[in-house]
VOGU-3710 file (C-alpha; in Angstrom, 3 decimals, decimal comma):
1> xxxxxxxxxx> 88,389/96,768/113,263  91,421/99,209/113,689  91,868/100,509/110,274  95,507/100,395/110,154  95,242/96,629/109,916  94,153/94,841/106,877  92,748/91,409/106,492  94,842/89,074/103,657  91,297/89,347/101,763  91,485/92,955/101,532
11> xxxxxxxxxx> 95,127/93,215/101,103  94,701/90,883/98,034  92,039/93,029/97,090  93,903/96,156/97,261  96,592/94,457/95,134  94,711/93,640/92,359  92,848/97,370/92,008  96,792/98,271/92,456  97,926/96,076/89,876  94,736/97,691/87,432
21> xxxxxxxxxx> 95,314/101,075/88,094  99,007/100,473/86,846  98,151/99,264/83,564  95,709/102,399/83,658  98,384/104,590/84,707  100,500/103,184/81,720  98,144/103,547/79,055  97,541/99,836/78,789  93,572/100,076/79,956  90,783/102,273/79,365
31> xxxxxxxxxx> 90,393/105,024/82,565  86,496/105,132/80,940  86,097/101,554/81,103  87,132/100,608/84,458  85,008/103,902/85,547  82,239/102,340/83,797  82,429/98,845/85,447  84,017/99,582/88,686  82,704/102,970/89,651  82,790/104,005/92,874
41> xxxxxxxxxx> 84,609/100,480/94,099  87,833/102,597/94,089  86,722/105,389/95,791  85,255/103,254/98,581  88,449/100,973/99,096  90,742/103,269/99,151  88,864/104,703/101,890  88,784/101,488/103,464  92,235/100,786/103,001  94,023/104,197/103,122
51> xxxxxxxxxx> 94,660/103,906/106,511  96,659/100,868/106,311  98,359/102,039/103,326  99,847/105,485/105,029  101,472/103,484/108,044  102,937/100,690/106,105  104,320/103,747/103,533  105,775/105,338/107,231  107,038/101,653/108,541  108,698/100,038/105,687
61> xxxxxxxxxx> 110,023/104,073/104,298  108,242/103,213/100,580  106,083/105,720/99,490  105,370/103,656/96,278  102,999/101,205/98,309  99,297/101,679/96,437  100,503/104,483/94,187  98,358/103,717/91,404  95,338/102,681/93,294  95,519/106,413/95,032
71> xxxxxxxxxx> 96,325/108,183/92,109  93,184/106,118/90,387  91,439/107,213/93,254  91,676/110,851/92,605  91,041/110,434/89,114  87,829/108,352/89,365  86,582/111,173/91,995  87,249/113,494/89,554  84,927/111,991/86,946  82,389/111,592/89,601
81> xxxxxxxxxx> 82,628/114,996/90,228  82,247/115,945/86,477  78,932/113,846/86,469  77,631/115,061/89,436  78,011/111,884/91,619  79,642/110,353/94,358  78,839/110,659/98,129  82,267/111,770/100,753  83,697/109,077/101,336  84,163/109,803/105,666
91> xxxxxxxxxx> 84,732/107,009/107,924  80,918/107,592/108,387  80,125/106,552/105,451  82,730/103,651/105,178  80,058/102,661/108,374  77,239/103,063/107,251  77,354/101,245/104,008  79,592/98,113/104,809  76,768/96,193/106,165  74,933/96,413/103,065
101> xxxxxxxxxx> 78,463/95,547/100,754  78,508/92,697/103,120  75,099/91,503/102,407  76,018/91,550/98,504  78,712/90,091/98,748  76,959/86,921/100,612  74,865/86,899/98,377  76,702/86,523/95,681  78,323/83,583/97,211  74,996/82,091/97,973
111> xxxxxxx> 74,154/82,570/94,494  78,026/81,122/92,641  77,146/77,914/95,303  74,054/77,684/93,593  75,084/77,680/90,630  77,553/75,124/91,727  75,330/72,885/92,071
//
């Protein structure tokens, strides 16, 4: 996949860790909080999604696009960095740990259908 273009899914995605690191940014959430239950999720995506992000900021002249989710970016690597955790996140290791995201996240769908039922 050409990572200067983004799936709906991970568009949405990228919206909604937007839309939280806003409220973050604003002083309407916790910074500790969504550390605590997201860790290194925002790290990873914006990895993932950076890419996209820089030539749609170039294409459509808004530099605003994913603001917040970068500048949470930074911040969360910053507290990893003050615990003493957090791998580089390198297109290599985008690679080499999307397989296993992708099993989790089947399985987790296996799992809600069972529950389903």
């Amino acid at each position: 996949m050409n990572p200067e273009y983004l799936p709906s899914a991970a568009n949405s995605y990228g919206n909604f860790l937007e839309g939280v690191a806003a409220l973050i940014r604003a002083g309407h959430i916790d910074r500790g909080l969504v550390y605590e239950s997201l860790g290194n999720n925002y790290r990873w995506w914006w990895a993932a999604l950076a890419p996209w992000a820089r030539r749609v900021r170039t294409e459509d002249g808004d530099p605003s696009i994913y603001e917040h989710f970068e500048w949470l970016t930074s911040v969360m690597a910053e507290m990893d960095g003050k615990a003493g955790l957090g791998p580089s996140y390198d297109e290599a290791y985008l690679a080499g740990t999307l397989d296993g995201r992708m099993q989790t996240v089947r399985d987790q769908i296996r799992l809600a259908e069972e529950l389903r039922l």
